[in-house]
C-alpha positions as CSV (number, residue, x, y, z in Angstrom):
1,X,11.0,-11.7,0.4
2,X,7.9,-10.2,-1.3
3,X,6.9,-11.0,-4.7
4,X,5.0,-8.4,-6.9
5,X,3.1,-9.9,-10.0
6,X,1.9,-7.9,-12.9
7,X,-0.6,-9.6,-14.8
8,X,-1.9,-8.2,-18.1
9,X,-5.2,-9.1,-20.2
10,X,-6.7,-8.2,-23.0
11,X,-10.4,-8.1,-23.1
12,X,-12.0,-8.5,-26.4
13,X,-12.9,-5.2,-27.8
14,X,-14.7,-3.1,-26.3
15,X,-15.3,-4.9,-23.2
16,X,-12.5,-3.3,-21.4
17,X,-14.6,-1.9,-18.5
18,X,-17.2,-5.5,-18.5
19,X,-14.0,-7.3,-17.7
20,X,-12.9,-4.8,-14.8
21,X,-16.2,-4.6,-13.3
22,X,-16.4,-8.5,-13.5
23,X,-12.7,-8.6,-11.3
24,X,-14.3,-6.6,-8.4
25,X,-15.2,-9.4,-6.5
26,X,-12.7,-11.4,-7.4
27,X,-10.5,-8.6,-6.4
28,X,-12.2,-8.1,-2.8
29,X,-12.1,-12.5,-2.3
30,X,-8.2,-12.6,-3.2
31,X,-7.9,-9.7,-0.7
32,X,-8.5,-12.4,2.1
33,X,-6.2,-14.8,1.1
34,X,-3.3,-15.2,3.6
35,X,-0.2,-13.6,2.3
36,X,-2.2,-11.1,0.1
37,X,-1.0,-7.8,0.6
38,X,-2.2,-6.1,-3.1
39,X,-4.8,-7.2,-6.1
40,X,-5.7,-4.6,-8.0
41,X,-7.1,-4.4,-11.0
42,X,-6.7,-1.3,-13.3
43,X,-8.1,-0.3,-16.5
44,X,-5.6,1.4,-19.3
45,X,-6.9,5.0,-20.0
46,X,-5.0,4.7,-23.2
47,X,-6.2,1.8,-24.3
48,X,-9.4,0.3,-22.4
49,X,-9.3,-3.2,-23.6
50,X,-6.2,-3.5,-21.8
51,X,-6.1,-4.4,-17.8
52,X,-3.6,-4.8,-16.0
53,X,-3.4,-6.5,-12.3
54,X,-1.5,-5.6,-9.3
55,X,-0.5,-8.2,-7.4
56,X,1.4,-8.6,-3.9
57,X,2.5,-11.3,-1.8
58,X,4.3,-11.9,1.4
59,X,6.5,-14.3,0.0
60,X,6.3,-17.4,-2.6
61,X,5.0,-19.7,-0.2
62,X,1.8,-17.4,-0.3
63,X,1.7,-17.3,-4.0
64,X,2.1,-20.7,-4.3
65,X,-0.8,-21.0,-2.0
66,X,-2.8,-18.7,-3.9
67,X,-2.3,-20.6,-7.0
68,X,-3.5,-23.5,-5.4
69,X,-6.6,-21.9,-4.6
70,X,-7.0,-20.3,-7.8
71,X,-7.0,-23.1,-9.8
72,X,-10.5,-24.4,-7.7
73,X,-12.4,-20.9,-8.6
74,X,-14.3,-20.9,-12.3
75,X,-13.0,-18.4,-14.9
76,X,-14.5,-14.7,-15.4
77,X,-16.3,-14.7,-18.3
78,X,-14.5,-16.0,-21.2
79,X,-15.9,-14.2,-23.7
80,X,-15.0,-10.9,-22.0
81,X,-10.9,-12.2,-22.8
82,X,-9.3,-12.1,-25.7
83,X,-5.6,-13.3,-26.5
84,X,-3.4,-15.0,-23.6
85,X,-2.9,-13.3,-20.5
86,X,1.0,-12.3,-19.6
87,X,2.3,-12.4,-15.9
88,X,5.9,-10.8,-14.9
89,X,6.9,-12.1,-11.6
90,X,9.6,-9.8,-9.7
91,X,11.2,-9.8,-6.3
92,X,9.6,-6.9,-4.2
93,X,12.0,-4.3,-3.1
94,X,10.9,-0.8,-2.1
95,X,12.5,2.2,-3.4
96,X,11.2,5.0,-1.9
């Protein structure tokens, strides 16, 4: 079953759109990964400082794999971060 992630992150004020344009990349190289059917990064129109990431994945066995690999890569900019980041895992089903 596919798992959908929501990740949320606070940059530190006003570096809202720093931090976005610093996930493009990061974006485009988890886009490659096996498994990886979405990650997105969007930015919040209501409140910029506040992004939010899309994440798809076949099933856990690619997330897991993921996680693996993303704990080798260096962090994006610290200082662009502020507060701790929240994830919300959920079992994909489509609805429409």
């Amino acid at each position: 079953m596919a798992i959908r992630l929501i990740v949320t992150i606070t940059a530190a004020p006003g570096k809202g759109a720093e931090l976005a344009e610093a996930y493009k990349a990061r974006c485009l190289e988890v886009m490659k990964e096996p498994g990886c059917e979405q990650f997105e990064v969007s930015q919040s129109v209501v409140n910029p400082d506040k992004l939010a990431i899309l994440e798809r994945w076949t099933d856990q066995g690619a997330l897991d794999a993921h996680a693996r690999l993303n704990s080798t890569r260096p962090p994006l900019r610290p200082e662009l971060r502020a507060g701790a980041t929240e994830r919300e895992d959920y079992a994909y089903n489509r609805t429409r």
